[in-house]
C-alpha positions, -999 to 999 in steps of 0.1 A, spaced: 804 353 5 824 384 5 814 408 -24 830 443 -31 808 472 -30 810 501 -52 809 537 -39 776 544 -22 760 510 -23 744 488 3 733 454 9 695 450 20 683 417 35 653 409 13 634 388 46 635 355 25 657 325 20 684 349 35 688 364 2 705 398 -3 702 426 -25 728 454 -34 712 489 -41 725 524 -42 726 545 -5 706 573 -26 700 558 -56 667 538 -70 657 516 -47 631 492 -50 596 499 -32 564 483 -25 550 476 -58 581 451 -69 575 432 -37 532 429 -44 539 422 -80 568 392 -67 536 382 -44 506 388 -73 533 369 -101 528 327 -101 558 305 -116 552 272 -117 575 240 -119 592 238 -147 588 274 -162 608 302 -175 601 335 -167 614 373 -179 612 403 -164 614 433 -179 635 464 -167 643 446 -137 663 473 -121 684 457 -93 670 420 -104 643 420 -73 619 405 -90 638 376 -103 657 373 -69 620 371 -48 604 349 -74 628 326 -74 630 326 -37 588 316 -37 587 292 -64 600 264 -82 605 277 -118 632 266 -141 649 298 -148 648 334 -143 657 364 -163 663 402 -161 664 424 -185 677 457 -181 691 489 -204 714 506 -174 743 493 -175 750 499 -138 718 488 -124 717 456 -144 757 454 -125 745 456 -89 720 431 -100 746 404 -113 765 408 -82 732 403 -59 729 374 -83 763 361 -80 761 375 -38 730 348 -33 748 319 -55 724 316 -79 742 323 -115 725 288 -125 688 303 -119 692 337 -122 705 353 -155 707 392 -159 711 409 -196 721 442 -203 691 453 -232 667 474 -243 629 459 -237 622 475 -271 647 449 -285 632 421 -261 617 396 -285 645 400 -308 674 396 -275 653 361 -266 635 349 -293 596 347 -295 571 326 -277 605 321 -257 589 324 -218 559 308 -195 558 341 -177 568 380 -184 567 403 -151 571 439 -158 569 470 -128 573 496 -159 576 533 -159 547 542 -147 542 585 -159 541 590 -194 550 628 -207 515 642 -197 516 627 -156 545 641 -139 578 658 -136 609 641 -149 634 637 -118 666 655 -123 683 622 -119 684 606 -150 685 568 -136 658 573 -112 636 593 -142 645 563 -165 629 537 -135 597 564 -134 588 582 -167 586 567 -201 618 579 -208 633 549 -229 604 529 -237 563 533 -234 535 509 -218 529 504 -254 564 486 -260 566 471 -226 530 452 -240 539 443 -273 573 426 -265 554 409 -238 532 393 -258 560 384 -282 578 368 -257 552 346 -240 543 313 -256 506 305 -261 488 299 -231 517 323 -213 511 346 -182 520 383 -182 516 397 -148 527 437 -145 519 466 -119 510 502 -123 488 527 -115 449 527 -115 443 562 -137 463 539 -168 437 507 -167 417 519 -198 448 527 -214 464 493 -201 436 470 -211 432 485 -244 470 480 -250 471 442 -236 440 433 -261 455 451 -288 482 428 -289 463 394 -280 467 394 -243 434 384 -226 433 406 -186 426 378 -164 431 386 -130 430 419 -114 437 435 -77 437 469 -65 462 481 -44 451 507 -11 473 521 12 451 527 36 413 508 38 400 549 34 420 556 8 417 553 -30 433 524 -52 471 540 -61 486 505 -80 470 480 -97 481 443 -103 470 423 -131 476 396 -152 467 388 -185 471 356 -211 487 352 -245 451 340 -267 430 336 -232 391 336 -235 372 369 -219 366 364 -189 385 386 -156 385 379 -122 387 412 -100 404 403 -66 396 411 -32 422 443 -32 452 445 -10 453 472 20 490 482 23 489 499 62 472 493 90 482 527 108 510 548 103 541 532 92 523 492 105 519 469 76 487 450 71 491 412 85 489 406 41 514 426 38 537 404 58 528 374 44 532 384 8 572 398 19 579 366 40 585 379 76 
């Protein structure tokens, strides 16, 4: 399929399905985290799953591409990113899995309807106004700070959006747990399954992976934790396995 690039976009081969995905040349592209949370995420038959702030739409586009869920969404307030995603959408052929709404994630529950999804998937902002500079580049700071919305809001329309029983899975960084885990019980989400996330085995945990149940019991499973490199610039064998090489 031929597709028309804007100025300063390129098309990435995502390593699965022979799927594609458009994303700026020195824009906000997506890193390592989406691709562990795509890997960390389950969808099972017959489900329908959200993400929030989906950026480009990579985590819809790799979900779909690993399992056999009934539909995906992406929710996204830039009007330009959630663009590039349609077209990697539309680029791939799959407008009848794959739907991509321009929206605020504050405004999620209201967009969709409650109790509305199986699964939620969320790679948020992850520096509040205390951990951080803001980037000059207002769609890149958007992608990093809590700019336009807070872990508290990505939390509470999460739970809002999941039915009973419903999975949220989400990634961020290891010095917000308390903060995370307070939030997800606050608003009725049980943690459930946790991994940390090393880049090197001597190094410390610098994301964390966990997901969490609309009215689960209390109980959490912490997971053997994932080493990112091996060496240098050489992925871990897991690392392979989770992108699909």
């Amino acid at each position: 399929m031929i597709i028309d690039l804007k100025e300063n976009e390129r098309i990435d081969d995502l390593q699965r399905n022979g799927y594609r995905i458009i994303q700026k040349q020195n824009g906000f592209c997506f890193g390592m985290d989406a691709v562990l949370l795509s890997g960390f995420a389950q969808v099972k038959p017959g489900e329908r799953a959200v993400d929030l702030g989906t950026g480009t739409g990579i985590i819809p586009i790799l979900l779909e591409a690993k399992y056999e869920g009934l539909h995906y969404t992406g929710l996204e307030i830039q009007e330009e990113m959630a663009d590039m995603a349609r077209r990697s959408v539309a680029y791939n052929r799959l407008e009848e899995k794959i739907d991509i709404v321009t929206g605020d994630i504050k405004e999620a529950s209201r967009l969709f309807g409650a109790a509305s999804f199986d699964v939620v998937t969320s790679n948020p902002p992850y520096m509040n106004d205390a951990h951080g500079l803001k980037n000059p580049d207002l769609p890149k700071a958007i992608a990093r700070h809590e700019v336009l919305c807070t872990l508290d809001d990505v939390v509470r329309e999460a739970a809002r959006l999941l039915r009973p029983g419903g999975r949220f899975y989400m990634v961020h960084r290891p010095h917000r747990l308390i903060e995370i885990i307070t939030a997800l019980k606050g608003y009725g989400l049980e943690p459930k399954r946790m991994k940390m996330v090393h880049p090197f085995a001597d190094r410390e945990a610098n994301m964390v992976l966990i997901e969490s149940v609309r009215g689960g019991k209390s109980m959490i499973k912490v997971e053997a934790p994932i080493i990112v490199y091996r060496e240098q610039g050489v992925y871990t064998e897991e690392i392979y396995t989770i992108y699909g090489y």
